[in-house]
C-alpha positions in Angstrom: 140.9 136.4 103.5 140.6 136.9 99.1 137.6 135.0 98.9 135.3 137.2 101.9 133.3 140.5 102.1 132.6 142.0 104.9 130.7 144.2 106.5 130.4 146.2 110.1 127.4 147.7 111.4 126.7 149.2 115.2 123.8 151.0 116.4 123.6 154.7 117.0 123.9 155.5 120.4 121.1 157.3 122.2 122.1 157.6 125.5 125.4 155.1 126.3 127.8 155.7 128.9 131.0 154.7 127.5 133.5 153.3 130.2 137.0 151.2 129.6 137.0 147.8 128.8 139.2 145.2 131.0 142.4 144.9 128.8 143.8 142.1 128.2 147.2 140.8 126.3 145.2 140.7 123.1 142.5 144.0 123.9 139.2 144.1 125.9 137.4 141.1 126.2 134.7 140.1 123.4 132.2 137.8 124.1 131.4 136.7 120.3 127.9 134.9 119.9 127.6 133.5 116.4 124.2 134.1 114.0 122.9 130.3 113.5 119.0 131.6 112.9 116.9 134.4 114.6 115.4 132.4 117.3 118.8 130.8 118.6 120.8 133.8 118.1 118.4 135.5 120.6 119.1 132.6 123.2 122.8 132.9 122.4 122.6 137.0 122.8 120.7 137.1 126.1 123.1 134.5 127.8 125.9 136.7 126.3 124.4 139.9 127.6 124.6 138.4 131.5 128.2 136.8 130.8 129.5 140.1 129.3 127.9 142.1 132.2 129.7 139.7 134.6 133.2 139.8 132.7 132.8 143.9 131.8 133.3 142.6 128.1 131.5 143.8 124.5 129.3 141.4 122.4 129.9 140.9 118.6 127.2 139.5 117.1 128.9 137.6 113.9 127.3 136.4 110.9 128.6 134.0 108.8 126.6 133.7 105.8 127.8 130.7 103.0 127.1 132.1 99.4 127.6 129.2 96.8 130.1 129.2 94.3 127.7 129.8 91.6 127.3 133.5 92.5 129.9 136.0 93.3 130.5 137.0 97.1 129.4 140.6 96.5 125.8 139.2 95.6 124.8 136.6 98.4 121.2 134.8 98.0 119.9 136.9 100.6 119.3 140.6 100.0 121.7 142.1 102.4 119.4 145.0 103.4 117.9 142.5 104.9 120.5 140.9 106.9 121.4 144.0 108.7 118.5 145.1 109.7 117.6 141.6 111.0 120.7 142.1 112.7 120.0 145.6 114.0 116.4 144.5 115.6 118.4 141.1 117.6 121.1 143.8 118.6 118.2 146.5 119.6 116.6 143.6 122.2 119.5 143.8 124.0 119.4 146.0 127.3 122.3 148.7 126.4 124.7 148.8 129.4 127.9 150.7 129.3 129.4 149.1 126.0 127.9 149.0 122.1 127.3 145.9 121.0 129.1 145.2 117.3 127.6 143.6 114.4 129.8 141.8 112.3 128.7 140.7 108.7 130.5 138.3 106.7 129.8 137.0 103.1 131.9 133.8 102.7 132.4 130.3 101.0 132.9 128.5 104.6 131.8 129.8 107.5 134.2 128.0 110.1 136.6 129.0 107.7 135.8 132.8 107.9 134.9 132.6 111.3 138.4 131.3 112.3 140.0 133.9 110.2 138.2 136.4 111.7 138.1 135.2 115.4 141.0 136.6 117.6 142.9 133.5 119.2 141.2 131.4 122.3 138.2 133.9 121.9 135.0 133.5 123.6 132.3 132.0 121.5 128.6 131.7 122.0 126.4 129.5 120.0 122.8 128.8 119.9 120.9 126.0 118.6 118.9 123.1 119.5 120.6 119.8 121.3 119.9 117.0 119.7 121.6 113.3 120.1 123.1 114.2 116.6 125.0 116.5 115.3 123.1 119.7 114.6 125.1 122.2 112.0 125.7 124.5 115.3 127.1 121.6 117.4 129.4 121.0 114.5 130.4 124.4 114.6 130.6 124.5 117.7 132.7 121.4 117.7 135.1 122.9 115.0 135.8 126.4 116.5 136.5 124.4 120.0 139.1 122.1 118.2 140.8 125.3 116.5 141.4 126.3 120.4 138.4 129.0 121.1 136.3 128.9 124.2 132.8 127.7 123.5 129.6 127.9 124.8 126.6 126.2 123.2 123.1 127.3 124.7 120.3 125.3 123.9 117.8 127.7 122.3 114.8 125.6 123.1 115.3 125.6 127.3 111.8 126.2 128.6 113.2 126.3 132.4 116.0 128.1 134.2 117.1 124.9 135.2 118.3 124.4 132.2 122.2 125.8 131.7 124.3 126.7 128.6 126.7 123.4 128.0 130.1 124.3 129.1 132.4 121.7 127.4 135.2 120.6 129.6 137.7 122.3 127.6 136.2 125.9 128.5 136.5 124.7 132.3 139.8 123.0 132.1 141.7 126.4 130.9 
């Protein structure tokens, strides 16, 4: 990991009850939504809050951000200030339950790269984004963190109804 900078940020707490996560082989159970934009990442966060409730796992909220080779990793087009606190008001929508939600921030030349560096193996993985009959940059994520053996959810971000469900590829349902 030579070529990333990263960052951690978590809210304070006001008034959390703390309580033990599930452990498994590998820790407690994460339920890791990735940052595509703000609107999807909202989708992505509210289906993770209900699926974390129903698994007693955290959420990391991860954020991949691609900074191009012309400038150095430390100094990313986009003031950073304002990264994390557009990630502390996504992470402050969420209802806080018994565990802190984690904000992960990560400066990088590929984000699938750095996102399967960072990723603990077969993690849970939540991404947002429109479904379209082509490939969208989040299905192609999506697509590549499945294929290096993660469990993935894609939620479309623009489902008016509750009809409409989070696409479980077979692969999350076969294992």
């Amino acid at each position: 990991m030579s070529n990333q900078y990263h960052e951690t940020l978590t809210n304070s707490p006001s008034k959390i009850t703390r309580t033990e996560a599930p452990k498994f082989a590998s820790g407690p159970l994460a339920v890791n939504v990735i940052f595509t934009d703000v609107q999807s990442t909202a989708a992505a966060l509210k289906f993770a809050q209900s699926f974390a409730r129903e698994l007693g796992a955290r959420i990391s909220l991860r954020a991949a951000i691609a900074v191009p080779f012309q400038l150095p990793l430390d100094q990313p087009q986009i003031s950073v200030a304002f990264l994390q606190e557009s990630m502390r008001k996504l992470v402050s929508q969420l209802e806080k339950d018994t565990f802190e939600p984690t904000v992960h921030l990560y400066f990088c030349r590929d984000r699938v790269r750095a996102l399967s560096q960072v990723l603990r193996p077969n993690s849970v993985v939540v991404i947002a984004g429109r479904r379209r009959w082509w490939p969208t940059a989040e299905t192609r994520m999506a697509r590549a963190l499945r294929a290096k053996g993660h469990r993935v959810v894609f939620v479309d971000s623009r489902a008016r109804s509750g009809s409409e469900r989070p696409i479980f590829e077979p692969t999350i349902v076969a294992r």
